[in-house]
Backbone as CSV, one residue per row, in Angstrom:
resi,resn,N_x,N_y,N_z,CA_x,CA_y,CA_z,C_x,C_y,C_z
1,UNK,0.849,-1.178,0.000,0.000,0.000,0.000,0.890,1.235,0.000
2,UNK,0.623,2.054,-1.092,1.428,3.386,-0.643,0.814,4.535,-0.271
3,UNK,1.254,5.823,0.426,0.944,6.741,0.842,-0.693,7.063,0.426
4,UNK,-0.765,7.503,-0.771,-1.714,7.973,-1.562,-2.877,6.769,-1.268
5,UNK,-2.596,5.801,-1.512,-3.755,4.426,-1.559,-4.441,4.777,0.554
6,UNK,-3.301,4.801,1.294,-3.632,4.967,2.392,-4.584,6.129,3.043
7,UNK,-4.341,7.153,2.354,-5.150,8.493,1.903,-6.284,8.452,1.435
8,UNK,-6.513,7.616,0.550,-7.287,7.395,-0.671,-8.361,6.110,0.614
9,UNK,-7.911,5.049,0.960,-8.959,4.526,2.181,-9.335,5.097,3.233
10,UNK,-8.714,6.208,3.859,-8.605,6.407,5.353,-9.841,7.882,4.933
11,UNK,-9.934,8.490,3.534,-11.100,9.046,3.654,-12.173,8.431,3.133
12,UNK,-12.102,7.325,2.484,-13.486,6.365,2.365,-13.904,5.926,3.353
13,UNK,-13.490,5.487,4.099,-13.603,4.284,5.477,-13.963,5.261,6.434
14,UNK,-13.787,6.451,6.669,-13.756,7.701,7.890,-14.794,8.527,6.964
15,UNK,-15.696,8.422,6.162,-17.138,9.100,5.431,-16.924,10.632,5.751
16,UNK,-16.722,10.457,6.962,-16.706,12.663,6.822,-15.902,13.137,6.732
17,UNK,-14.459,12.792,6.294,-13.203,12.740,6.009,-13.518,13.213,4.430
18,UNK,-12.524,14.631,3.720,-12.238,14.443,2.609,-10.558,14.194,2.078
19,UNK,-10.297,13.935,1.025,-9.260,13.793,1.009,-7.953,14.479,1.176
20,UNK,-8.484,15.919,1.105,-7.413,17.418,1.621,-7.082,16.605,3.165
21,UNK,-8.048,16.844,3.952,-8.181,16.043,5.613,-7.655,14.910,5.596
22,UNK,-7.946,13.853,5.303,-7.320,12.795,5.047,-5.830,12.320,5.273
23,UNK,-5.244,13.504,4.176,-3.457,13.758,3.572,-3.121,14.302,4.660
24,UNK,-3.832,15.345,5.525,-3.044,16.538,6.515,-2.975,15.067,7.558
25,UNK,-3.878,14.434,8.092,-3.429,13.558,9.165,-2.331,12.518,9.083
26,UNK,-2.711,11.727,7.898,-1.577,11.059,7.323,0.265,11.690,7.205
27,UNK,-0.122,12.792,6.810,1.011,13.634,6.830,1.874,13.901,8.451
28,UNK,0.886,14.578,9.121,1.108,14.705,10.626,1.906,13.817,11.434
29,UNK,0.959,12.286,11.452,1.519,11.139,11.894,2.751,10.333,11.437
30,UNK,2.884,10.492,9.995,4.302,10.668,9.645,5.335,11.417,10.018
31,UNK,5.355,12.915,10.051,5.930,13.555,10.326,6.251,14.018,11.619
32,UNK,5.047,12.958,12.732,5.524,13.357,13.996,6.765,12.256,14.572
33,UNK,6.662,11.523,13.587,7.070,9.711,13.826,8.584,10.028,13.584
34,UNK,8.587,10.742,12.686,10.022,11.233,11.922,10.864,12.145,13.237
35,UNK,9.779,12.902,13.386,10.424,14.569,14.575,10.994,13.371,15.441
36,UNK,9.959,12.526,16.317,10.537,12.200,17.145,11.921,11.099,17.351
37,UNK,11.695,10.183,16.249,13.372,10.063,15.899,14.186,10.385,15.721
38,UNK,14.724,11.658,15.319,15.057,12.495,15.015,15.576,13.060,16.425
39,UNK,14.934,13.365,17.020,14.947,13.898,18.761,15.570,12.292,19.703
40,UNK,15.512,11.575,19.023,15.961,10.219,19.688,15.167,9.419,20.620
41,UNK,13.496,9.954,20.589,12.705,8.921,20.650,12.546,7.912,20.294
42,UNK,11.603,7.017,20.925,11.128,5.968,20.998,9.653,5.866,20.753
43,UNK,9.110,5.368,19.581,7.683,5.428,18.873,7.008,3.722,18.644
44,UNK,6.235,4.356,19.695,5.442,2.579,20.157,3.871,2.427,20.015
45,UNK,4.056,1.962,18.759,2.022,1.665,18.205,1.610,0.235,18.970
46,UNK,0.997,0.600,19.991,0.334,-1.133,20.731,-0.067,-1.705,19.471
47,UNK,0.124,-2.822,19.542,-0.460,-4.231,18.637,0.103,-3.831,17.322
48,UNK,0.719,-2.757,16.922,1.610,-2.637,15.231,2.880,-2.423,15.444
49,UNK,3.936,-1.999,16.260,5.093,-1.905,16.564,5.903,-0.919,16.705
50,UNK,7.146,-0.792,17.186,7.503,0.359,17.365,9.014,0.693,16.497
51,UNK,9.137,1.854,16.503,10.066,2.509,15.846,11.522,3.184,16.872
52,UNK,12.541,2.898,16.139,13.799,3.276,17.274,14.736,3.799,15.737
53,UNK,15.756,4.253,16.720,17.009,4.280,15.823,18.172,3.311,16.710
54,UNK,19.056,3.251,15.213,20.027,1.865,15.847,21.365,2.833,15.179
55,UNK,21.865,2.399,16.332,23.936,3.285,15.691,23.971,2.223,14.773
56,UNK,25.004,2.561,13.377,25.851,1.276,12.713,27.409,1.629,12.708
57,UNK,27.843,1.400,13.578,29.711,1.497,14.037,30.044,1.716,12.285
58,UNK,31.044,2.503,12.480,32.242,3.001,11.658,32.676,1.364,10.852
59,UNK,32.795,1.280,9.379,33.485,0.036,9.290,34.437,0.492,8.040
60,UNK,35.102,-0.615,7.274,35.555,-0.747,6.422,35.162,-1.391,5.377
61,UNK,35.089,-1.456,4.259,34.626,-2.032,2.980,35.357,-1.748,1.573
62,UNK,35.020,-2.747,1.211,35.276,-2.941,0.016,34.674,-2.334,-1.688
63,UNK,35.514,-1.843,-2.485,34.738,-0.943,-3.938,34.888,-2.340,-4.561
64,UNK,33.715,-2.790,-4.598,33.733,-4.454,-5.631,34.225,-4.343,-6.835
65,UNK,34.231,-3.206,-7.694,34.827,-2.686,-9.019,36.308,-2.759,-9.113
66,UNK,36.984,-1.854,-7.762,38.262,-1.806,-7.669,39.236,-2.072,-6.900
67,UNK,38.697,-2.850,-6.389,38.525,-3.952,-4.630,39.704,-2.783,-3.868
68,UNK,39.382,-1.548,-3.924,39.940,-0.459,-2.379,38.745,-0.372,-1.390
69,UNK,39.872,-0.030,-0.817,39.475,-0.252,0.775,38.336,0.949,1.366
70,UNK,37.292,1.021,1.133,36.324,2.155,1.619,36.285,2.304,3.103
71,UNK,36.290,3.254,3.759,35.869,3.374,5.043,34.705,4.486,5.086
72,UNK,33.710,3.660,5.635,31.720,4.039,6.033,32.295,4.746,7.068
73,UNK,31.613,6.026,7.878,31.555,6.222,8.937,30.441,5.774,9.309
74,UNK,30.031,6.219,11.030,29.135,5.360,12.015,27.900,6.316,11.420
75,UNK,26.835,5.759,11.257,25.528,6.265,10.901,24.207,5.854,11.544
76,UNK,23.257,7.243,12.374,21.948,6.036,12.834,20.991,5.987,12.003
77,UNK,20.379,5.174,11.879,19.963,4.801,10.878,18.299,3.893,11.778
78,UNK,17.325,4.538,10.981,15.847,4.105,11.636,14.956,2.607,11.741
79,UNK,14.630,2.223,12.560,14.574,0.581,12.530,13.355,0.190,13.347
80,UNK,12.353,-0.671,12.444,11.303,-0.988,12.733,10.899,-2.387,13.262
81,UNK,10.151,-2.704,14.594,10.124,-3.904,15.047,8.205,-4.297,14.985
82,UNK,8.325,-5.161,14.213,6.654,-5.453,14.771,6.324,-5.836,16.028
83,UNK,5.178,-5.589,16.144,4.209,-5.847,17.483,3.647,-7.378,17.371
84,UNK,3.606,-8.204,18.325,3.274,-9.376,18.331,1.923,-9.548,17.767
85,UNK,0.775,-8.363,18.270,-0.465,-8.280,17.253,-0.420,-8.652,16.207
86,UNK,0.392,-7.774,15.268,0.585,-7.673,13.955,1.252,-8.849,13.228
87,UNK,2.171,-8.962,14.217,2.992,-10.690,13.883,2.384,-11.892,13.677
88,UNK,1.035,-11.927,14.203,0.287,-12.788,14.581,-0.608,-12.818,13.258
89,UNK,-1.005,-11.265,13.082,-2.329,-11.630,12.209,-1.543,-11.796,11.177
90,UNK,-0.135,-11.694,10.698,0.171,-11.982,9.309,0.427,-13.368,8.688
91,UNK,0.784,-14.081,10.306,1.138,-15.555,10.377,0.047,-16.362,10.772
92,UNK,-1.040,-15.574,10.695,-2.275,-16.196,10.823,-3.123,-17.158,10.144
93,UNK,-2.851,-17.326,8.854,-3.009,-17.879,7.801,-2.454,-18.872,6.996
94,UNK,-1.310,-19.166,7.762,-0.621,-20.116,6.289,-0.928,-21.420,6.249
């Protein structure tokens, strides 16, 4: 599902919702999800999962083209864990 499709249900399904309204909430909740990582929160949806950031240490690597030696610095980088809810209803089925 992308953005727009999510937009595009959340004012069908919510009837007094238009789609201007729709985008601004969608937008919001994104963008608060973002601020607060960003700030180095911790973003926890009961039963869908939560959101963190994770350090990735400084390494070394390899240019597969010209096999030199690259060095990455340390970067955080945003990381999503499902909620056992959600875990459940996807493995619910097979």
């Amino acid at each position: 599902m992308t953005k727009s499709e999510l937009i595009e249900r959340l004012s069908f399904n919510a009837g007094s919702l238009n789609k201007k309204e729709a985008e601004l909430i969608v937008n919001t909740i994104f963008n608060r999800i973002g601020d607060a990582l960003i700030e180095g929160d911790r973003v926890e949806i009961r039963g869908f999962g939560s959101f963190t950031i994770r350090l990735r240490e400084a390494r070394e690597a390899r240019n597969p083209k010209s096999g030199d030696v690259v060095r990455i610095p340390s970067k955080k980088t945003p990381f999503f864990k499902t909620g056992k809810e959600l875990r459940e209803r996807v493995n619910c089925c097979d």
